[in-house]
N, C-alpha and C positions, 0 to 999 in steps of 0.2 A: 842616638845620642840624646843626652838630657841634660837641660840649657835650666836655670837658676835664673829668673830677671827678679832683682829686688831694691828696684831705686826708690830714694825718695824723692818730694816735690820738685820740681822747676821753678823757683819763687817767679809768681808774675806772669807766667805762662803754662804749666800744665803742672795740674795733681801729684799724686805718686802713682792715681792709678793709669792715670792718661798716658804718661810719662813710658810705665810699665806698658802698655799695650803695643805702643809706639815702639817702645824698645822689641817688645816681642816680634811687630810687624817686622822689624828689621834681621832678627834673628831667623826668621822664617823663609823671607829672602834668601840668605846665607845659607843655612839650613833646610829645607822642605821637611824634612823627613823627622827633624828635633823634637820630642818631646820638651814642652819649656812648662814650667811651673812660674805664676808670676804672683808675686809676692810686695805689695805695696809697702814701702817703709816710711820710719822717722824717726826723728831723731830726740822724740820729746818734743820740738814746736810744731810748727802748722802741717798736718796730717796725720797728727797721733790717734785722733778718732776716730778717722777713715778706715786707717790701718788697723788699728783695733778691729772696730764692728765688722772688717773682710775678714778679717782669721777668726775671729769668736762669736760672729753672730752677736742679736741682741737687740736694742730699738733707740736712739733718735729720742732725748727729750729735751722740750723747751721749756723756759720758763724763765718769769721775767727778775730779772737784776740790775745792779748799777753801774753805770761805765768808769770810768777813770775820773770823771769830774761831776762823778755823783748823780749824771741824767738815769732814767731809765732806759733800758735798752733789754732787748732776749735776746737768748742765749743759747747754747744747747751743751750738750754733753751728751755723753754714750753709755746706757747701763748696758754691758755685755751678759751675755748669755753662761749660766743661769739664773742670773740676776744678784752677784753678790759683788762686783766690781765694775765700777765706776774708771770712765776715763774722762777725762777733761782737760780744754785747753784752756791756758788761763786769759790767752788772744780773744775768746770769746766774749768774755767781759771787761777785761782790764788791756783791752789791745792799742798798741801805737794805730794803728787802723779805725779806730772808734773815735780818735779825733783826728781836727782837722789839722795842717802842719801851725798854721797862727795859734794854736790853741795849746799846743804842746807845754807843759810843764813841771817839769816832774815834783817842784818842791808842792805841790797841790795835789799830782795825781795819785791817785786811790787804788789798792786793790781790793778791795771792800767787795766788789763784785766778784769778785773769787773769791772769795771767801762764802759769800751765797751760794754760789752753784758746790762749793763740799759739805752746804748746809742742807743743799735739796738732795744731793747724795745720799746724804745720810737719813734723807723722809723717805726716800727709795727701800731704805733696810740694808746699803752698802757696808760690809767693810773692811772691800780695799778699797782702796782711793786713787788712781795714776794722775798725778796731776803735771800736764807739760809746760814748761815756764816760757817758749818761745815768744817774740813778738810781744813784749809789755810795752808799755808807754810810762810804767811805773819806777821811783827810786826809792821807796815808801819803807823798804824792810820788813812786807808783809803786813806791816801797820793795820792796815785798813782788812787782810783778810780774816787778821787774829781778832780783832772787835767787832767785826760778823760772827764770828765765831763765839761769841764772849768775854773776850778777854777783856781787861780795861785798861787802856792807857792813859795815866791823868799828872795833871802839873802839878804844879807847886800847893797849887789851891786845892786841889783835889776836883778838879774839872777836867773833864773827856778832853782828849787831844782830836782838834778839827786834822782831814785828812791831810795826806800828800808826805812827802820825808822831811819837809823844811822843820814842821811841829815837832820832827825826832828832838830836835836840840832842846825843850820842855819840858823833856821826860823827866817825870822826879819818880814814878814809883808802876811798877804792873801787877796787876790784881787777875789773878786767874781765876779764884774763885765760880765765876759765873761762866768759863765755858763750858760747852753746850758737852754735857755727861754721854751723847752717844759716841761722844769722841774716844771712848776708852773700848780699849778691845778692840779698835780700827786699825784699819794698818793703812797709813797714809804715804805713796811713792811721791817726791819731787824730781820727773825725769829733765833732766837738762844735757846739753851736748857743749859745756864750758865747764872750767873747772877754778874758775876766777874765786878769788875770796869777798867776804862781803864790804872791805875799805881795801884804801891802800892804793899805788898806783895803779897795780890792776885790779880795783876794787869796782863794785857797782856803777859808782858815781862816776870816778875818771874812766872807766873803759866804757859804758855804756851812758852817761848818762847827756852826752852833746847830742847823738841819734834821736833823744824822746824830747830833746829841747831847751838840755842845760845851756848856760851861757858858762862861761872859765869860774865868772864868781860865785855862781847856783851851784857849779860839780864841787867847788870846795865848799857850800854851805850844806850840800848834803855828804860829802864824807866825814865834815864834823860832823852833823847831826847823827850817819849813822854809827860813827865811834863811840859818840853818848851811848845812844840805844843798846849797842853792844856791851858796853858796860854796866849799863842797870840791869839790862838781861842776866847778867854773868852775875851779879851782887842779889838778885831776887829771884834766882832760877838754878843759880849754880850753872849751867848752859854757855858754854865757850863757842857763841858761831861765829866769833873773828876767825876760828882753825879749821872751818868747815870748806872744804875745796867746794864748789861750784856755791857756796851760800849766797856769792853775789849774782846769779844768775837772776833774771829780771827781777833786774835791780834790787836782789834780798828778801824774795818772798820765801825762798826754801828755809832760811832762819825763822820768817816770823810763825811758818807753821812747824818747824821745830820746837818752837818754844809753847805754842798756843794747843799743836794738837798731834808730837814726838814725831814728828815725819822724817825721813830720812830723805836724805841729797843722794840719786845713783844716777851715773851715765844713762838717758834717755833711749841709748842703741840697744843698750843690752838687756833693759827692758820691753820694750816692743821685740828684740829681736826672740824672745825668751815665749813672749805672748802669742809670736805667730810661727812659731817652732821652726825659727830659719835654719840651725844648726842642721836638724835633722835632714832637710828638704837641700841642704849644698854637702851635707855627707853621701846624698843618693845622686848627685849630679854628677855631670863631667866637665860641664863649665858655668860657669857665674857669670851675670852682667849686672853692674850695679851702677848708678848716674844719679848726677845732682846739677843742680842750675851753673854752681860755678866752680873750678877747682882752683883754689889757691892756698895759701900756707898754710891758715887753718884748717886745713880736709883733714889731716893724720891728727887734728885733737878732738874726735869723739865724736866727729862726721859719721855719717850713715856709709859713707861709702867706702872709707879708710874702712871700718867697723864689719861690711859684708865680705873687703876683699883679708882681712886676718883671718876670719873666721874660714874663709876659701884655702888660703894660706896653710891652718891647721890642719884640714883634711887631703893636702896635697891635689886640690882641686886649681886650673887656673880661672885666671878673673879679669875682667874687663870692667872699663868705666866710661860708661857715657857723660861729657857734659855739656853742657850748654855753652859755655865759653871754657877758657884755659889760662887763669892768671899767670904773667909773667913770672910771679914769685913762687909759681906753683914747680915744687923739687920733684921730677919723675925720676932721681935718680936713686930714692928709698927704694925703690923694686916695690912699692904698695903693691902693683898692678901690673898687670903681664900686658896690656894692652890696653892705650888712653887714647882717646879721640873725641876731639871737639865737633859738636853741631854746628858751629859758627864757622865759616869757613873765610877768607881771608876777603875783605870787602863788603863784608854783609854787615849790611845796618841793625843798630841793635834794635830797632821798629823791624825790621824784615826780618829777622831773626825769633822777635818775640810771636810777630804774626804765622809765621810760617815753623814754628817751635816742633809739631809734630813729623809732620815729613821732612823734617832736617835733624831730628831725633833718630827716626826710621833708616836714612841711609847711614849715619857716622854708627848706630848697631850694628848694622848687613855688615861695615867695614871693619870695625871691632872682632866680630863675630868669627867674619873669613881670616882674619890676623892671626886669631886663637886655633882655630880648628889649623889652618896652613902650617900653624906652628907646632901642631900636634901631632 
């Protein structure tokens, strides 16, 4: 028999590859005799690099840039193998994690540091570009990566716009002009797992922007501001990213590199999944396991795990899902998954839980595992 493991992270407690091993160990259990192929994923945020550089090979570079409020900080990214595509998280430099939670604010913070690391990309000789938008601290609408880039955002006066989304509502005019000419002939990905627009109730601001430190008045001073933005975008670009599904994904950077260097917004799964040739690898299987840290009502929009058990779905393969915990809101009555089991078992602290994340990974697999095969 030949077992498919291809989850992604644990937020907080295990990688995608740790995760995967874990799950394997579990599977192994269950199975002895299984061939498993294990297969790290993501979803576009935190593991997109790891995931990358395990299926394609390639090297690890660092290099130094700006964080969200402008300090220095390094960085890293993944030139994969043969060296013409670039993978980057934009968490690496523009991350809610790069500040502290007192510091958090989005009408200030910058993506300007992502915008560097598709600048050092491109000194690499890249061009594709994967860039995953997970984990921003950013409302900025790419502001800050498109002026790394060249672009020029200026007021009234014809003076630079200082960072963060608050300055969007200044916008009097955008000068492309001066971005960076390796930009042409590139092919730039923004992989994200939301499909939010860039305003609007579930725009940037109101759906993300309390997490990175909005207050009720901040979330309404940057859905004006980014409504401006989008408007002079649209009047100096001809470029409509109020209609772009995922363009509000951390908080509107896939608009600002739409407009700054033609990047396209795509489900984050289906590119990782494309890059580490899942399809192939759950068509040669007999069963899938796929896990993520938590299942709740967002899994089925553009989760890793929704995303591994359809693709299992298409090849009349079954699929199991490891998670970490099991939200209440979470619907098992879609049929996603032929078989769901939580690590977290009833009484376990979410400290004993996080500590103990691997071998309580390992057995809710074995048990998954035995579910699928019994049922087979």
């Amino acid at each position: 028999m030949r077992v498919v493991v291809a989850p992604q992270e644990f937020k907080g407690s295990l990688t995608a590859r740790e995760a995967a091993e874990a799950i394997a160990s579990g599977v192994r259990d269950a199975l002895p005799d299984a061939g498993i192929d294990i297969v790290p994923m993501s979803d576009g945020g935190a593991g997109l690099v790891d995931a990358m550089l395990e299926a394609r090979g390639g090297e690890r570079v660092a290099v130094d840039v700006h964080d969200p409020l402008m300090r220095p900080v390094r960085a890293t990214f993944a030139v994969l193998s043969p060296g013409d595509t670039a993978a980057i998280e934009m968490a690496a430099a523009s991350g809610l994690v790069l500040v502290r939670e007192d510091e958090r604010d989005p009408l200030v913070a910058t993506t300007y540091g992502t915008g560097e690391l598709i600048r050092a990309a491109l000194d690499r000789g890249c061009t594709r570009i994967i860039v995953g938008v997970g984990g921003s601290a950013t409302v900025d609408g790419g502001a800050g990566a498109m002026q790394a880039l060249g672009a020029r955002l200026l007021d009234a006066a014809g003076d630079e716009l200082p960072p963060g989304g608050g300055p969007l509502a200044l916008l009097d005019r955008i000068d492309l002009a001066g971005c960076n000419a390796r930009l042409a002939g590139v092919e730039i990905l923004v992989a994200c797992d939301v499909t939010n627009t860039l305003c609007g109730p579930q725009g940037a601001a109101a759906v993300f922007g309390p997490q990175k430190g909005a207050s009720p008045e901040a979330v309404r001073l940057l859905d004006d501001a980014l409504h401006h933005f989008a408007a002079v975008v649209l009047r100096d670009t001809g470029i409509d990213v109020l209609a772009v599904a995922g363009g509000g994904a951390a908080g509107g950077l896939g608009a600002g590199l739409m407009v700054a260097a033609g990047a396209a917004v795509a489900p984050g799964f289906g590119i990782v999944a494309e890059a580490v040739g899942l399809e192939a690898k759950i068509a040669a299987a007999d069963l899938v396991v796929t896990g993520e840290g938590r299942l709740d009502a967002q899994t089925a929009f553009g989760k890793t795990a929704a995303g591994v058990a359809r693709l299992a779905r298409a090849h009349g393969k079954r699929v199991a899902v490891v998670a970490g915990s099991v939200s209440a809101d979470f619907d098992a009555s879609d049929d996603v998954f032929d078989a769901v089991e939580s690590a977290t078992r009833q009484g376990t602290s979410v400290a004993e839980a996080m500590r103990e994340a691997a071998p309580l990974v390992r057995v809710a697999a074995a048990r998954a595992v035995s579910a699928l095969a019994g049922a087979g």
